[in-house]
Backbone as CSV, one residue per row, in Angstrom:
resi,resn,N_x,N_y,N_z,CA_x,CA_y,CA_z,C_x,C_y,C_z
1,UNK,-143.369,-10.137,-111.081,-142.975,-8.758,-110.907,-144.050,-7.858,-111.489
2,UNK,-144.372,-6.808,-110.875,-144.987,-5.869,-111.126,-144.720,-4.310,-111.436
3,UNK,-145.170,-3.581,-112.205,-144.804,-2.268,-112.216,-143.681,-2.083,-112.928
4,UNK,-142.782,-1.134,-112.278,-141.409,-0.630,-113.334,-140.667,-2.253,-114.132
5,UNK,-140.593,-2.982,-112.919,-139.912,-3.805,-112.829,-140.445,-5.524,-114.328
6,UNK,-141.893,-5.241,-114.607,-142.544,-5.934,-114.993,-141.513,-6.942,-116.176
7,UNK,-141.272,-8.035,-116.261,-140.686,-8.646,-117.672,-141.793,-9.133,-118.734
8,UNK,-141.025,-9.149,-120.062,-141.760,-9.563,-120.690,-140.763,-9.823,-122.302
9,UNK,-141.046,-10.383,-123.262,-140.709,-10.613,-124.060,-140.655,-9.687,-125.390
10,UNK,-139.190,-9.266,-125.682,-139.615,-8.200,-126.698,-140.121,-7.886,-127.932
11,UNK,-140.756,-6.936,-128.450,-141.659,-6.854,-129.653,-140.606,-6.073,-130.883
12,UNK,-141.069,-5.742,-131.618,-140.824,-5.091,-132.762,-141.062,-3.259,-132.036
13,UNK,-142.114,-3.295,-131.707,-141.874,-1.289,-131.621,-141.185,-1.206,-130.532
14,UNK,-140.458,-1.998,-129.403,-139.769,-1.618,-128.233,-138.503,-1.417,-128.991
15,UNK,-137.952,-1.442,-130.196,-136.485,-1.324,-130.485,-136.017,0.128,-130.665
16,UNK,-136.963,1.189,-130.133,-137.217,2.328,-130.256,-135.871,2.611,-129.359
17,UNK,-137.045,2.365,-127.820,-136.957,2.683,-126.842,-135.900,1.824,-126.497
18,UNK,-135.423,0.670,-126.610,-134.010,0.070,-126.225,-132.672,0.295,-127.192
19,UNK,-132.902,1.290,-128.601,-131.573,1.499,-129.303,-131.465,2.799,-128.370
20,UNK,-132.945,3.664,-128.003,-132.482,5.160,-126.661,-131.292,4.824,-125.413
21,UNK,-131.812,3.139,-124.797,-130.900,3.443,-123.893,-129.693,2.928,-124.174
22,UNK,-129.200,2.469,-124.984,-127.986,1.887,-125.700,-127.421,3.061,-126.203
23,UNK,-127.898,3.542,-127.121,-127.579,5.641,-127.446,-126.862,5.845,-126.399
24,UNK,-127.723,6.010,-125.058,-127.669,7.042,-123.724,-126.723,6.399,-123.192
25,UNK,-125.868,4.788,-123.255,-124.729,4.874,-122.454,-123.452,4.897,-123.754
26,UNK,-123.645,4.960,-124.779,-122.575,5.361,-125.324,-122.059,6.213,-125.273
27,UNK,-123.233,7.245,-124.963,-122.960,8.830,-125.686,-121.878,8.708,-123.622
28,UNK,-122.661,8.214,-122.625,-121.989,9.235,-121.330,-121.036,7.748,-121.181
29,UNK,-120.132,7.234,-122.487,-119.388,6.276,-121.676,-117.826,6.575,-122.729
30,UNK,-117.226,7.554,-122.004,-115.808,8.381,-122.879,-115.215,7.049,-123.356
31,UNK,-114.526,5.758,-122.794,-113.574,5.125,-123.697,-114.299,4.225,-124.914
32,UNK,-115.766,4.520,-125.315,-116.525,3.392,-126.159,-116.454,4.082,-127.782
33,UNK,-116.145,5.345,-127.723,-115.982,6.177,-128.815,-117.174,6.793,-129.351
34,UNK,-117.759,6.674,-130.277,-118.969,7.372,-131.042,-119.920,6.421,-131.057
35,UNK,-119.731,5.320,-131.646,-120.808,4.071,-131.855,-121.385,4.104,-133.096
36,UNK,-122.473,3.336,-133.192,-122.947,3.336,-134.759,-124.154,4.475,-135.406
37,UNK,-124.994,5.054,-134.196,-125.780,5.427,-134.207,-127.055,5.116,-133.641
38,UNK,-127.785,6.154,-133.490,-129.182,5.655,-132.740,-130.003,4.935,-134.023
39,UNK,-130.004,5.221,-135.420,-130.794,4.768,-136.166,-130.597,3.433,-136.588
40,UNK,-128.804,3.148,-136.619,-128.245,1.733,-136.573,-128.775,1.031,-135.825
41,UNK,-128.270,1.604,-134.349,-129.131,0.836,-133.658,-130.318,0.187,-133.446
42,UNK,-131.201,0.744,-133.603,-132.439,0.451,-133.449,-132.627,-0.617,-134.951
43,UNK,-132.437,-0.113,-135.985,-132.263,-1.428,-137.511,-131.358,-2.494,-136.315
44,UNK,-130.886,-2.595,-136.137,-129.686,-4.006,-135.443,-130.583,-4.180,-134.736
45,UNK,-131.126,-3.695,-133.270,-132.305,-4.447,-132.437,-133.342,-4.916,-132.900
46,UNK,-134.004,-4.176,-133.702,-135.544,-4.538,-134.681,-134.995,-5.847,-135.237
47,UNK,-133.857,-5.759,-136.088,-133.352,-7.194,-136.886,-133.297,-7.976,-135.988
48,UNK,-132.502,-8.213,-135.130,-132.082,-9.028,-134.134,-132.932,-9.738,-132.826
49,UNK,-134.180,-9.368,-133.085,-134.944,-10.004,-131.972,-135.956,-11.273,-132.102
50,UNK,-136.408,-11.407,-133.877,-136.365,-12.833,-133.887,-135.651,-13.568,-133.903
51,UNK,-134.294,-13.032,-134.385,-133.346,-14.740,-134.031,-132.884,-14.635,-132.725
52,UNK,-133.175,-13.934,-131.816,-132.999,-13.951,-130.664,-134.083,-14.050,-129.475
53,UNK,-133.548,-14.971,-128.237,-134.101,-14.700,-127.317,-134.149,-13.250,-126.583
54,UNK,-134.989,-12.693,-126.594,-135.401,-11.113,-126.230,-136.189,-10.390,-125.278
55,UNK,-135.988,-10.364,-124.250,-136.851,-9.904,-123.080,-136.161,-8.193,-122.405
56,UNK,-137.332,-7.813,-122.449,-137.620,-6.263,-122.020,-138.092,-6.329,-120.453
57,UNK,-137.392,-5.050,-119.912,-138.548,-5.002,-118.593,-138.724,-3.489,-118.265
58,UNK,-140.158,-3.544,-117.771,-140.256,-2.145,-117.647,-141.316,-1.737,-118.063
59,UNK,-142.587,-0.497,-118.136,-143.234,0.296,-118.878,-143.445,1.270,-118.384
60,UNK,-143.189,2.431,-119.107,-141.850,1.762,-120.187,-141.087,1.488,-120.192
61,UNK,-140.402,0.911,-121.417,-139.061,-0.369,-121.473,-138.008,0.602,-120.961
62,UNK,-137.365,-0.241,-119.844,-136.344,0.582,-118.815,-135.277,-0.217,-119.210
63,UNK,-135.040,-1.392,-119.711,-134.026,-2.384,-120.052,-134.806,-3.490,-120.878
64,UNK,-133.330,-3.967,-121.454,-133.961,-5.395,-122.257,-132.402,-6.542,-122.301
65,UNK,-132.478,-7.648,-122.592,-131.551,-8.055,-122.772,-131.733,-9.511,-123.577
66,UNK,-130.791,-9.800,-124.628,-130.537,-10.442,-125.875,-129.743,-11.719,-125.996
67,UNK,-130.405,-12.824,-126.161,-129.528,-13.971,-125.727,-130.017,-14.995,-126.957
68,UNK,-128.376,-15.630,-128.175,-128.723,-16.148,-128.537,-128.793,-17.422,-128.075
69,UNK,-130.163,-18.325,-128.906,-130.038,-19.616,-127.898,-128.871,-20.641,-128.467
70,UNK,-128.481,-20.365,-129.473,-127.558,-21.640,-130.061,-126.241,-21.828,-129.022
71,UNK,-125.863,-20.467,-129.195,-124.544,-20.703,-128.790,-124.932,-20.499,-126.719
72,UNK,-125.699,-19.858,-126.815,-126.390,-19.578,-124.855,-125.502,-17.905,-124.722
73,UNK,-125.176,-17.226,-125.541,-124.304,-16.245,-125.272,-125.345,-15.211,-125.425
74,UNK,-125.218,-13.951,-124.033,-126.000,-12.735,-123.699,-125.439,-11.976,-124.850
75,UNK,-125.621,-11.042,-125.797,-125.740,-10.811,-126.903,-125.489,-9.227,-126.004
76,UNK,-126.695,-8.643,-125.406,-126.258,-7.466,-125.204,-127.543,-7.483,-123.485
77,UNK,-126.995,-6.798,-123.058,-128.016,-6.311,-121.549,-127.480,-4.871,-121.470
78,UNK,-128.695,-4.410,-121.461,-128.842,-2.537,-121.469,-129.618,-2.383,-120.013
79,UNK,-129.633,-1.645,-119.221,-130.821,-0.751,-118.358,-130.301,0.759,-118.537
80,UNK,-131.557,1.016,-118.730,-131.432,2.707,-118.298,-131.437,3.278,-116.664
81,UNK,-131.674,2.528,-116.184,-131.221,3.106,-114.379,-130.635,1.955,-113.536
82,UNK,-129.125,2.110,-113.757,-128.609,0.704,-113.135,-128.265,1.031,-111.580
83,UNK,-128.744,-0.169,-111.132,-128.639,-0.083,-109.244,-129.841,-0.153,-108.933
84,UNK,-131.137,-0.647,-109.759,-132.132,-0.775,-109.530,-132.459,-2.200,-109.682
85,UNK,-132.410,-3.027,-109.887,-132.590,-4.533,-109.914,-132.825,-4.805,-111.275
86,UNK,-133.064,-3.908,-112.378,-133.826,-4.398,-113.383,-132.526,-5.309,-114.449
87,UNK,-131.385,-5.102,-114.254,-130.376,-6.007,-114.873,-130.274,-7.276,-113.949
88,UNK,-130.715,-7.217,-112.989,-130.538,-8.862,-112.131,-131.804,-9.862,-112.387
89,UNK,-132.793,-8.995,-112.867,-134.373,-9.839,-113.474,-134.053,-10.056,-114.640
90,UNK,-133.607,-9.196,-115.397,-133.107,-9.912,-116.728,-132.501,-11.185,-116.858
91,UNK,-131.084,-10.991,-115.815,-129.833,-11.842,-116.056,-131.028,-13.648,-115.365
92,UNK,-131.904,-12.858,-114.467,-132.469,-14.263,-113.509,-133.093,-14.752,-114.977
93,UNK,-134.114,-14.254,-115.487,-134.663,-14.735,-116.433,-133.924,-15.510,-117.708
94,UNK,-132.592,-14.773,-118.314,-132.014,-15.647,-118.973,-131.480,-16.918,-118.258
95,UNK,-131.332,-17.242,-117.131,-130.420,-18.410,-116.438,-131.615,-19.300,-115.960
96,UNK,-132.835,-18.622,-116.072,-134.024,-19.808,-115.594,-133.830,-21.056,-116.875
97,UNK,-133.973,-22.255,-116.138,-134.142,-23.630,-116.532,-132.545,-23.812,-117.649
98,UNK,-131.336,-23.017,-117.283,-130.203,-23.154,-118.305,-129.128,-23.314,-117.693
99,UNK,-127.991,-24.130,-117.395,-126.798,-24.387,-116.620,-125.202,-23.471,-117.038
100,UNK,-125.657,-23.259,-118.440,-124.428,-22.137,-118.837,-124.996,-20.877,-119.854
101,UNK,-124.410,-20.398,-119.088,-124.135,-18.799,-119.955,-122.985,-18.401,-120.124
102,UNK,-122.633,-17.555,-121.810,-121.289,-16.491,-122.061,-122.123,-15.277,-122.406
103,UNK,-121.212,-14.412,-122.363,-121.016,-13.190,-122.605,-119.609,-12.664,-122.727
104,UNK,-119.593,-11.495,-123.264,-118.467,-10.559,-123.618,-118.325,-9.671,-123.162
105,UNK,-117.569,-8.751,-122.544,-117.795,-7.325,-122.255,-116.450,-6.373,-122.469
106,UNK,-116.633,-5.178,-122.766,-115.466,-4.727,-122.925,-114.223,-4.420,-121.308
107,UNK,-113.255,-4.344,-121.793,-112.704,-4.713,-121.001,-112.387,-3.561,-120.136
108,UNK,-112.841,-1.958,-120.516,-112.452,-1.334,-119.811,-113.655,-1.296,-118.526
109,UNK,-114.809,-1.817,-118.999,-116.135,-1.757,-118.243,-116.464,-2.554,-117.337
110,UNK,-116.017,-1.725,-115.374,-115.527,-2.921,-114.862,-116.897,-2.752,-113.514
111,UNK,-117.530,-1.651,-114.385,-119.061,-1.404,-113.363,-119.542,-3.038,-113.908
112,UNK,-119.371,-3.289,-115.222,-120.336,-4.583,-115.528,-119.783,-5.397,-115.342
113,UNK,-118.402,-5.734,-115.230,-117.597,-6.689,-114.814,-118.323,-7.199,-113.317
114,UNK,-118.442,-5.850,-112.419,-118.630,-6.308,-111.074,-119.956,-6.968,-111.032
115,UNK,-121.121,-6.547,-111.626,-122.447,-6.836,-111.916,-122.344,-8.038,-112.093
116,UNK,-121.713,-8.601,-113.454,-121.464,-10.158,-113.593,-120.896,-11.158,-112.389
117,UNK,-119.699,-10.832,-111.769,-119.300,-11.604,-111.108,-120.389,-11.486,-109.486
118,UNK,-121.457,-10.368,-109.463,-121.904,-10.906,-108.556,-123.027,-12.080,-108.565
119,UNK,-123.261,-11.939,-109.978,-124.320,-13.077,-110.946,-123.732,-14.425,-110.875
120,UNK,-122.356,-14.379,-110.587,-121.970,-15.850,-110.633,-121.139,-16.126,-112.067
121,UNK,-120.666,-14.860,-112.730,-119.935,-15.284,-114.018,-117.879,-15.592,-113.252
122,UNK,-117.794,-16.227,-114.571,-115.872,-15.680,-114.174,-115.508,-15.525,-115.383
123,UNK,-114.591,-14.763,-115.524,-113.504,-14.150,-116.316,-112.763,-15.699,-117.216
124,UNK,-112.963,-16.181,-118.352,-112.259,-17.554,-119.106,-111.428,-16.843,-120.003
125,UNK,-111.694,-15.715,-120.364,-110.477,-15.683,-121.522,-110.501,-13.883,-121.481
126,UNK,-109.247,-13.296,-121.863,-109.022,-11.635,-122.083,-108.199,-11.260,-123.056
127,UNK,-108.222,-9.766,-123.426,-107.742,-9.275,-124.104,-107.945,-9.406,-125.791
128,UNK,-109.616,-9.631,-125.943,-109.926,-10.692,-127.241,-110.417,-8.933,-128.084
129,UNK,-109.864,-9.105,-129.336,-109.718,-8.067,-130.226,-110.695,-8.169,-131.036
130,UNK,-111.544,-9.241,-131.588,-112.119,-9.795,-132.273,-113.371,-8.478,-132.886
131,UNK,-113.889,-8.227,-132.035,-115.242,-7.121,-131.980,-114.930,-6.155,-133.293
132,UNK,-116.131,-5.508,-132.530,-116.249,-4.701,-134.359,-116.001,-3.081,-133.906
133,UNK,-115.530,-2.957,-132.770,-115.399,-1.465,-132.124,-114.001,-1.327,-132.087
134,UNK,-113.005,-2.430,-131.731,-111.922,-1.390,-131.418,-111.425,-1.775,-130.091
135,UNK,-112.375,-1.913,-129.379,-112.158,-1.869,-127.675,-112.024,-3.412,-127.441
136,UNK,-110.717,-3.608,-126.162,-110.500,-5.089,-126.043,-111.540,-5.757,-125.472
137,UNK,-112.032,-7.269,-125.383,-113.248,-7.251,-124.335,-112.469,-8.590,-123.563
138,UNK,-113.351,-8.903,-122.835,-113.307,-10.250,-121.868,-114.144,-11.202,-122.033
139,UNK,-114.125,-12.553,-121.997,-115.151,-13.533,-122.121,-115.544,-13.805,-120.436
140,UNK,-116.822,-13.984,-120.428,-117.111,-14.658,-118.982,-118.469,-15.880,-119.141
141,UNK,-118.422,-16.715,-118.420,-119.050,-17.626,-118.382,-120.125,-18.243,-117.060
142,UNK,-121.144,-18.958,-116.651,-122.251,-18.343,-115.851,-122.038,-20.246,-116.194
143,UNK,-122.133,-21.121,-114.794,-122.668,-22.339,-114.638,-123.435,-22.495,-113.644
144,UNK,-124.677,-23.508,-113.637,-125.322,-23.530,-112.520,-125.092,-24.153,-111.487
């Protein structure tokens, strides 16, 4: 891939620009509440990307997405312009050479719900309280 679309593996100064677009759908997403902050954020991404598998795409970084390898669970997938492919290069890239994937998502969020299930996830478990927000989520799972 080339251009907007470009992947690559994320660094330390991209946690800038990926706690912005994480900011930017909290702030325009009414049932997620306030969130932690843009400065949280970005400390939680900066922390979180060596123990994580971490790939960005974009320049500039238009999306990134976070997968730990122990457990194989997507941690978080952000784009800043969705309907553009750049969450389906992500999701391809985490599933290259891997037979399962989880993830979580909240449960009112059923734009990403649809995104997933066109990826090939399904719905294993709901209504899980567990999280640190408040909001119920869903488990889904990705086999090859």
């Amino acid at each position: 891939m080339s251009g907007s679309h470009e992947l690559r593996p994320g660094r330390p100064e991209d946690a800038p620009a990926c706690a912005k677009i994480v900011s930017d759908w909290i702030a325009g997403t009414a049932w997620i509440g306030d969130g932690p902050g843009y400065a949280a954020l970005e400390t939680a991404i900066a922390e979180g990307m060596p123990l994580r598998e971490f790939h960005v795409i974009g320049d500039p970084v238009a999306g990134y997405l976070s997968l730990n390898r122990e457990t194989q669970q997507v941690m978080g997938l952000y784009v800043a312009r969705p309907g553009e492919g750049l969450g389906r290069a992500l999701m391809d890239r985490a599933k290259d050479g891997r037979t399962y994937l989880q993830l979580r998502s909240h449960t009112p969020n059923t734009a990403a719900h649809r995104f997933y299930e066109r990826e090939g996830f399904r719905v294993v478990e709901r209504d899980l309280m567990d999280g640190s927000d408040g909001v119920p989520e869903i488990r889904m799972e990705w086999r090859a």
